[in-house]
C-alpha positions in Angstrom: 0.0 0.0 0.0 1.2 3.7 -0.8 2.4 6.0 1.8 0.5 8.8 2.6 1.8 12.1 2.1 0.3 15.5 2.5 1.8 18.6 0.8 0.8 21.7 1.8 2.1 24.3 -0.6 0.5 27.5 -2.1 3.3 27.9 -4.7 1.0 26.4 -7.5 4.4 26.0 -9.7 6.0 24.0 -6.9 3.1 22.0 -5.8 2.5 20.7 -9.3 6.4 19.9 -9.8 7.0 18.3 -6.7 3.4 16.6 -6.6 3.2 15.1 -9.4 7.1 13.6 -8.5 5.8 12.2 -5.5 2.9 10.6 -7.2 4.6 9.2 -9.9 7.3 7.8 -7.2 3.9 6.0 -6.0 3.1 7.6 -3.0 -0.8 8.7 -2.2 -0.7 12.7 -2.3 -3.0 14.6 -1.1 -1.9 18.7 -1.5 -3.8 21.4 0.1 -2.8 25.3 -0.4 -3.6 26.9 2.6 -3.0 26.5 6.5 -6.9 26.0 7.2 -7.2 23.7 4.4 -4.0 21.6 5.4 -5.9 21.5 9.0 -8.9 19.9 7.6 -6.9 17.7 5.3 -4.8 16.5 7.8 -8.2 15.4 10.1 -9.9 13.8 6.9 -7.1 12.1 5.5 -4.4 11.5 8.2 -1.5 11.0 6.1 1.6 9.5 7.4 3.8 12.5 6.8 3.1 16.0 6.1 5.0 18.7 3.9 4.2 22.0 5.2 5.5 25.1 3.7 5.2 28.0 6.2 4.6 31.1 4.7 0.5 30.5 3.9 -2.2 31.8 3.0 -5.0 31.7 6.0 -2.8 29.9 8.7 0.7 30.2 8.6 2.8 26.7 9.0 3.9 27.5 12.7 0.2 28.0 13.4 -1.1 24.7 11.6 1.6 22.7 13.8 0.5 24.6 17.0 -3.0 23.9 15.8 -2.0 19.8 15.4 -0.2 20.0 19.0 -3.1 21.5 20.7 -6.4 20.4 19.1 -7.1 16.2 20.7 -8.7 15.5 17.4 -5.6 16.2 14.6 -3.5 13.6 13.8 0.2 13.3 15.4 1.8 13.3 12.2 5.5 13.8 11.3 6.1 17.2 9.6 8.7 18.0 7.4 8.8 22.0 6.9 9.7 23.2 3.2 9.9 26.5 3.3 12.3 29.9 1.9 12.9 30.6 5.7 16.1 29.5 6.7 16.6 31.4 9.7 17.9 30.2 12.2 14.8 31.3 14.5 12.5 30.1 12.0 14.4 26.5 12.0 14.5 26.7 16.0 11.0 27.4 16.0 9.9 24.8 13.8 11.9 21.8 15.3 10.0 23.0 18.6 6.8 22.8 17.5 8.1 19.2 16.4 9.5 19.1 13.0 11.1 15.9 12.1 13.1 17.8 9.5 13.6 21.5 7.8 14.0 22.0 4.3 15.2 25.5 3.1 13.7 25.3 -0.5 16.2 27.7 -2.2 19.0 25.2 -1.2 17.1 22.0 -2.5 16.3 20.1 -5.7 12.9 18.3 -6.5 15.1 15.0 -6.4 16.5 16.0 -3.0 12.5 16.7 -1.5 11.9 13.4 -3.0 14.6 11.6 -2.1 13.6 12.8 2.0 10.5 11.9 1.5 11.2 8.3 0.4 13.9 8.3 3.7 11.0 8.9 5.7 10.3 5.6 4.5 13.2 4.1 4.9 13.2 3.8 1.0 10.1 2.2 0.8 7.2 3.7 -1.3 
């Protein structure tokens, strides 16, 4: 069975290049473009990982992760933050509100955000 993998992404150039990677790598996608959306999504579908950009319309990222630590009913599900803010606040922050992992998108590839994704995995799809 796929994994299930939830992009949240409001770059509509990025979330079509990267999710249409992922879904032709096999994985189960499910892409939302807001932070209220991705809150939702994340309730309806429960994916087993979530990439979360933070800069959003709505809900920023921080604030969907604060949401998914407070709220009983949201999924504990692993985040990996994609985003253009690399400082080293913004990194800080984000590991605290329990990050597994911080991608700075100017400093990655497609293949690199796919190749983290699948070792989430451990490889596997």
């Amino acid at each position: 069975m796929a994994h299930k993998v939830l992009l949240v992404e409001d770059d509509p150039f990025l979330s079509s290049l990267l999710g249409n990677r992922l879904k032709k790598e096999g994985f189960d996608l499910s892409v939302t473009h807001s932070g209220n959306e991705a809150v939702k999504t994340l309730k309806e579908v429960k994916p087993e990982l979530m990439l979360l950009d933070l800069i959003l319309p709505g809900k920023s990222g921080f604030e969907v992760m604060e949401e998914m630590n407070t709220d009983p009913q949201a999924p504990k599900t692993p985040v990996i933050i994609i985003s253009n803010l690399g400082q080293e606040a913004d990194v800080a922050r984000g590991k605290e509100l329990g990050a597994v992992d911080y991608v700075v998108k100017a400093r990655m590839t497609i293949d690199d955000m796919v190749d983290k994704v699948k070792g989430f995995f451990g490889g596997k799809k």
